[in-house]
C-alpha positions as CSV (number, residue, x, y, z in Angstrom):
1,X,0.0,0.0,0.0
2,X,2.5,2.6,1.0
3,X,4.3,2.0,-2.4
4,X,1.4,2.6,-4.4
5,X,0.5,5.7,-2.9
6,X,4.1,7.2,-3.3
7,X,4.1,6.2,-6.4
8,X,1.0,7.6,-7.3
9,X,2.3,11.1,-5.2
10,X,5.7,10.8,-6.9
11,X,3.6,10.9,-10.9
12,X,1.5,13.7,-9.2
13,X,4.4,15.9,-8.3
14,X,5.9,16.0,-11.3
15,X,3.0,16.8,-13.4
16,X,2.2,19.8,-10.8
17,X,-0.6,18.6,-9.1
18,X,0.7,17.3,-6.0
19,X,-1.6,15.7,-2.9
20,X,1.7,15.7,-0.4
21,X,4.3,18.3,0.6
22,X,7.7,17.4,0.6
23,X,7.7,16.7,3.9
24,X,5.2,14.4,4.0
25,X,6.2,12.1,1.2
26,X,9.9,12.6,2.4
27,X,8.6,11.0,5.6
28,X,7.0,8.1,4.4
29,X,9.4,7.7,1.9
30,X,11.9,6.7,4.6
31,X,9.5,5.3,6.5
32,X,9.1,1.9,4.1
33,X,12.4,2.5,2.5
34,X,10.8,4.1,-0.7
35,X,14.0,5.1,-3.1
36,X,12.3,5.6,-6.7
37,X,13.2,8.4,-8.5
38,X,10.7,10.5,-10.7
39,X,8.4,8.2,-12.9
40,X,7.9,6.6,-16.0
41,X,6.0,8.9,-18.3
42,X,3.2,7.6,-21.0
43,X,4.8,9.6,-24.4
44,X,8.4,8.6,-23.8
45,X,11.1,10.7,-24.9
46,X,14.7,9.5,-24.3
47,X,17.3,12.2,-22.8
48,X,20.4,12.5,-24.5
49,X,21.8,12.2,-20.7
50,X,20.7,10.6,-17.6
51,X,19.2,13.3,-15.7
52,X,20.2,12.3,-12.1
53,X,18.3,12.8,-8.2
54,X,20.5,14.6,-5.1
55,X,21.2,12.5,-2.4
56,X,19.5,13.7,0.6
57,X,21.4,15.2,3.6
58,X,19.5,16.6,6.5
59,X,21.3,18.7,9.1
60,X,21.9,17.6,12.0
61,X,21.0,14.1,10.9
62,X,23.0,13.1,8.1
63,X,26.7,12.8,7.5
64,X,27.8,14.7,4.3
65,X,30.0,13.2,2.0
66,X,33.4,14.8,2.8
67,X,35.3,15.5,-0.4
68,X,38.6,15.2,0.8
69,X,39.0,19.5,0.6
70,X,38.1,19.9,-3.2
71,X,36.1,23.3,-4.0
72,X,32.9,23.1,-3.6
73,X,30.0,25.5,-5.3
74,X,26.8,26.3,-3.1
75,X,24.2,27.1,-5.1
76,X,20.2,27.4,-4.1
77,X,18.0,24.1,-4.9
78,X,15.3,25.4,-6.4
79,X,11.8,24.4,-6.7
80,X,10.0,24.0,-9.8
81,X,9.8,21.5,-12.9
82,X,13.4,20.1,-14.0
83,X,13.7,19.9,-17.8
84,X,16.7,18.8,-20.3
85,X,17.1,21.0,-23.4
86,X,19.1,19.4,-26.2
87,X,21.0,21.6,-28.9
88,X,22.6,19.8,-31.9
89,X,25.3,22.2,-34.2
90,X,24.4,25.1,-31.9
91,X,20.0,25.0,-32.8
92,X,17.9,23.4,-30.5
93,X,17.1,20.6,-31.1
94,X,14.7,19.1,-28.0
95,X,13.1,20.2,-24.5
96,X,12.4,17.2,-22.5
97,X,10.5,17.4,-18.8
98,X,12.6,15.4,-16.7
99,X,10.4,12.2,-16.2
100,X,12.0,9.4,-14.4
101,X,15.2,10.7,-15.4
102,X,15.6,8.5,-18.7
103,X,12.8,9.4,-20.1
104,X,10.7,12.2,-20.3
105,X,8.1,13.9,-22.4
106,X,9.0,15.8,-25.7
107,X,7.8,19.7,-25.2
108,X,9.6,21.4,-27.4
109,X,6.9,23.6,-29.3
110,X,6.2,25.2,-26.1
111,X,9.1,26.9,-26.2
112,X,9.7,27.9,-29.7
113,X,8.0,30.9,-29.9
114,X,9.2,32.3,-25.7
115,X,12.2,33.9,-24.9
116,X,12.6,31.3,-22.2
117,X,15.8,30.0,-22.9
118,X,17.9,30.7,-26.1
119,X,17.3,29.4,-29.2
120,X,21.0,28.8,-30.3
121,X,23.9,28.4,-28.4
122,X,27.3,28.5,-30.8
123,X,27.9,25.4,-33.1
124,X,28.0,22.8,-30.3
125,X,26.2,19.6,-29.0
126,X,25.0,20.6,-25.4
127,X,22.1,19.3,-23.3
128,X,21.4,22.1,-20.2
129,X,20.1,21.1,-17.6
130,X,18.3,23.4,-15.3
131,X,14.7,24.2,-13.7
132,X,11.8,25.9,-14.8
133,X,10.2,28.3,-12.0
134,X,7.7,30.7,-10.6
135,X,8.0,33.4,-8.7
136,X,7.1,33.0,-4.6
137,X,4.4,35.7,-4.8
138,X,2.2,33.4,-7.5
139,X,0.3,31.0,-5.1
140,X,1.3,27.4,-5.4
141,X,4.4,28.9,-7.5
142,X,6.1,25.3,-7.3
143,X,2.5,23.7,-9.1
144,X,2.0,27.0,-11.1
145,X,5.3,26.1,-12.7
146,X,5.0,22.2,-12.9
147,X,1.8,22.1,-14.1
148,X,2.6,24.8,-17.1
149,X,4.6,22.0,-18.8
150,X,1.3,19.7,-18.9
151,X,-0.5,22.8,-21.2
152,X,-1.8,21.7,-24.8
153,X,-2.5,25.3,-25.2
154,X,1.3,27.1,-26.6
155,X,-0.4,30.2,-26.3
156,X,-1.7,29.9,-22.9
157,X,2.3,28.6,-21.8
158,X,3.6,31.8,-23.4
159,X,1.7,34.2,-21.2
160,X,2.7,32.3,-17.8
161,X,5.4,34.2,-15.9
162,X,8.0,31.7,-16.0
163,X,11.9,31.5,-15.7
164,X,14.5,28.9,-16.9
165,X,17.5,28.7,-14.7
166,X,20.1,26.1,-15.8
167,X,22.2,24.3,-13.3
168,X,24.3,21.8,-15.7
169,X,25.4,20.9,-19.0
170,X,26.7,18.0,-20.7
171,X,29.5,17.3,-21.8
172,X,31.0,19.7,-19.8
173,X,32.6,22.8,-21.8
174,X,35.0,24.0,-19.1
175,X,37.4,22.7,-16.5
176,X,35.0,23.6,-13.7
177,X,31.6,23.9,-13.1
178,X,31.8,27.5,-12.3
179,X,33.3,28.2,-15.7
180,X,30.5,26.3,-17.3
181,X,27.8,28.4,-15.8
182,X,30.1,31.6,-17.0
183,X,29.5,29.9,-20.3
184,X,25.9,29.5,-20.4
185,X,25.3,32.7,-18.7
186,X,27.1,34.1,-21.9
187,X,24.5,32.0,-24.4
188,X,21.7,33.9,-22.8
189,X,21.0,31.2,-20.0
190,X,20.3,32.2,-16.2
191,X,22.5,29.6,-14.0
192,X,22.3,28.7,-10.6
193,X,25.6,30.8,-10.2
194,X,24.4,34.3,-10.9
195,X,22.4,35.5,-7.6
196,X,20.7,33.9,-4.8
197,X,17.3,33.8,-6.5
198,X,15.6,34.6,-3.8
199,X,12.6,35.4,-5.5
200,X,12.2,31.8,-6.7
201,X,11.1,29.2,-4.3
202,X,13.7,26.2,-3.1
203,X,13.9,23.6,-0.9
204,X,17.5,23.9,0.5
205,X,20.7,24.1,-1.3
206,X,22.9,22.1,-3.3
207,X,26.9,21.8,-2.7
208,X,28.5,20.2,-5.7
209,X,32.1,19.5,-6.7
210,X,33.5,22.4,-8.9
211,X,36.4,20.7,-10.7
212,X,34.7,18.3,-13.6
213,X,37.3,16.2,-13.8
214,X,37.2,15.4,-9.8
215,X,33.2,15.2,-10.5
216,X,33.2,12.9,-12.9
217,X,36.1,10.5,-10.8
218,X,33.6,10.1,-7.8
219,X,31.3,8.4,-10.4
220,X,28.1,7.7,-9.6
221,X,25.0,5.2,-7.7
222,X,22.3,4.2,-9.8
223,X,20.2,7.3,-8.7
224,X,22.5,10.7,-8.1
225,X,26.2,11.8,-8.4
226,X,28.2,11.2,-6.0
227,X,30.0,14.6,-6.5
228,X,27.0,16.7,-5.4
229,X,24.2,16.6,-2.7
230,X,21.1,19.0,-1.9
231,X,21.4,19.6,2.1
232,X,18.3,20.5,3.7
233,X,17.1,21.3,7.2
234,X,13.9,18.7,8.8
235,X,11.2,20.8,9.8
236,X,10.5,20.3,13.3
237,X,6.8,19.5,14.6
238,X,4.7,19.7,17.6
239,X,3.3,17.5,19.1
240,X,-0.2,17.2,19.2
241,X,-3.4,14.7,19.9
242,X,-5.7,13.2,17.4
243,X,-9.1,14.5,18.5
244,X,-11.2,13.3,15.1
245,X,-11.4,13.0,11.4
246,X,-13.8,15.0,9.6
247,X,-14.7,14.9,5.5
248,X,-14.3,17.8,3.8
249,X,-15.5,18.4,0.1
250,X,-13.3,21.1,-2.1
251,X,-14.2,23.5,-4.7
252,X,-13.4,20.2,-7.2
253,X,-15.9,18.0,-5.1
254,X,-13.3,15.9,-3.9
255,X,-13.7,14.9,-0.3
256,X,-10.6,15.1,1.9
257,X,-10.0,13.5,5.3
258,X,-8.9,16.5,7.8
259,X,-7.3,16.4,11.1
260,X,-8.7,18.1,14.2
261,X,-6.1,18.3,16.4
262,X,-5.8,19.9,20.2
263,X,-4.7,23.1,19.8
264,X,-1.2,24.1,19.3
265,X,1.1,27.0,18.5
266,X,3.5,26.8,15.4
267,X,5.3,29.7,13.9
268,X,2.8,31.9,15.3
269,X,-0.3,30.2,14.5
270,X,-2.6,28.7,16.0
271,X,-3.4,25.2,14.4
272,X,-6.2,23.0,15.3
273,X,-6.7,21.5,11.8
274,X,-4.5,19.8,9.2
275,X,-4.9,17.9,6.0
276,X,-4.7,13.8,5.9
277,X,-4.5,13.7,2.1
278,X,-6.6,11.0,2.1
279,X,-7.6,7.1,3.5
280,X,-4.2,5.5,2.6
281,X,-2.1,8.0,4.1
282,X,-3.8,7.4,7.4
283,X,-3.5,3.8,7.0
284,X,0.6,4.5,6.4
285,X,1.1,6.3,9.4
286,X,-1.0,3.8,11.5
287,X,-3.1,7.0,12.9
288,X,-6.3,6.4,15.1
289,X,-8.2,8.9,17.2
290,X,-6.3,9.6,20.4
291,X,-3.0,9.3,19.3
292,X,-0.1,11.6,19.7
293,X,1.2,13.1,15.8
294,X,3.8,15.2,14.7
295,X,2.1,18.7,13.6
296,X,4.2,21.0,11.3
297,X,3.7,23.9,8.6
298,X,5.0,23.0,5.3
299,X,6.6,26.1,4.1
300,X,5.2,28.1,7.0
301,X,1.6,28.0,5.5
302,X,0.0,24.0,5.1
303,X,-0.5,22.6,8.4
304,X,0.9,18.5,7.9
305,X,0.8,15.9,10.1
306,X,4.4,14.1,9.5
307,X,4.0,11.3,11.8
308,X,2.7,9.0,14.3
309,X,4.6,9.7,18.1
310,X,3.1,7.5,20.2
């Protein structure tokens, strides 16, 4: 059960219309030892290059891999919609969503007529890597930007306010990953490298290996480079009692299972309801009426319940 419904949540997150936070599937995830990556989209596209996860390293928790002193870049993980663009002799050539990281989905005549991301770059063979995003003050910017890719409408994608900001290529162009951003920044590319993009949502940050060649010798698992990770900090709950379970309908008539909880302070707030997604992910945490859970606010707004205490 718990596998179906993160694969299920791991399909709906990257199409943009998510039914967990982060935290939650991040939580059950490690809960039944849940290590898929992305999923296996219906019109497949290969990408010219495996696009690769982040492993996962939580402060405070988690050990990170120690790199023996090599410069390392520290760049913002940001959080949209992942895409690989493909130019062959300099033109492009493809734009692929990410997918399960082999294969994607072909969206290429979305972009053909927005000044999204360059339309040449030289006379070169490049895949970019990099993420499409939203700015904070759209609500549900991370969705808002997902969910643009699943558009039939070219018109209606050309009008959303949107931003590509590339954080790889392949093959690499330069000694060091630095250098390559220089590079693409100089095609007309935003990278990772510019500012802090603070307008942008993201979900921690990522600390890579700058030297390619060093990058390249860690190698890597079948799932992420071993020369990078995305650190990010565990939001911390309170705890709280399971008073009942009411059913809620939504605008879209779907009926949701909410939380009431005993009342309880976090971040300023007063919470005494949260969202329980729906039967399965009750039946994953093992709640029941009376028991203790772990409250938090994803991103300082959702109120979540993360967990079963006692």
């Amino acid at each position: 059960m718990s596998n179906d419904l993160l694969d299920k949540a791991s399909k709906a997150y990257y199409e943009g219309r998510p039914f967990l936070t982060d935290e939650e599937f991040d939580r059950l995830a490690e809960k039944v030892g849940y290590d898929k990556v992305g999923y296996n989209p219906d019109a497949k596209h290969k990408h010219t290059f495996p696009m690769y996860s982040l492993q996962k390293v939580f402060e405070g928790e988690d050990t990170p891999p120690d790199y023996n002193g090599l410069e390392v870049v520290d760049t913002p993980k940001l959080d949209g919609a992942a895409i690989a663009i493909t130019y062959e002799h300099g033109k492009l050539k493809s734009v692929v969503t990410r997918g399960d990281g082999v294969e994607g989905v072909n969206i290429t005549d979305k972009f053909m007529f927005t000044n999204i991301i360059p339309l040449t770059v030289g006379e070169i063979f490049l895949q970019v890597t990099g993420e499409i995003v939203a700015p904070k003050n759209i609500e549900n910017a991370r969705n808002y930007a997902s969910g643009s890719l699943n558009l039939k409408s070219v018109e209606e994608f050309s009008k959303r306010d949107l931003t590509f900001i590339a954080y790889g290529c392949s093959p690499s162009m330069k000694n060091t990953f630095k250098e390559d951003m220089f590079d693409l920044g100089v095609f007309g590319f935003n990278t990772v490298t510019q500012g802090d993009w603070e307008q942008f949502p993201n979900d921690g940050r990522v600390i890579r290996v700058n030297d390619n060649r060093q990058f390249k010798k860690l190698g890597y698992t079948a799932h992420h480079p071993r020369g990078a990770y995305a650190l990010k900090t565990r939001e911390r709950g309170v705890v709280s009692t399971l008073r009942d379970v009411i059913w809620q309908t939504g605008k879209s008539g779907k009926v949701t299972p909410v939380a009431i909880l005993s009342p309880v302070v976090i971040d300023d707030a007063v919470v005494q309801r949260a969202t329980l997604n729906n039967m399965a992910y009750i039946e994953n945490l093992n709640l029941e009426i009376g028991c203790q859970v772990e409250v938090i606010r994803s991103g300082k707004i959702i109120p979540c319940i993360v967990g079963r205490v006692q």
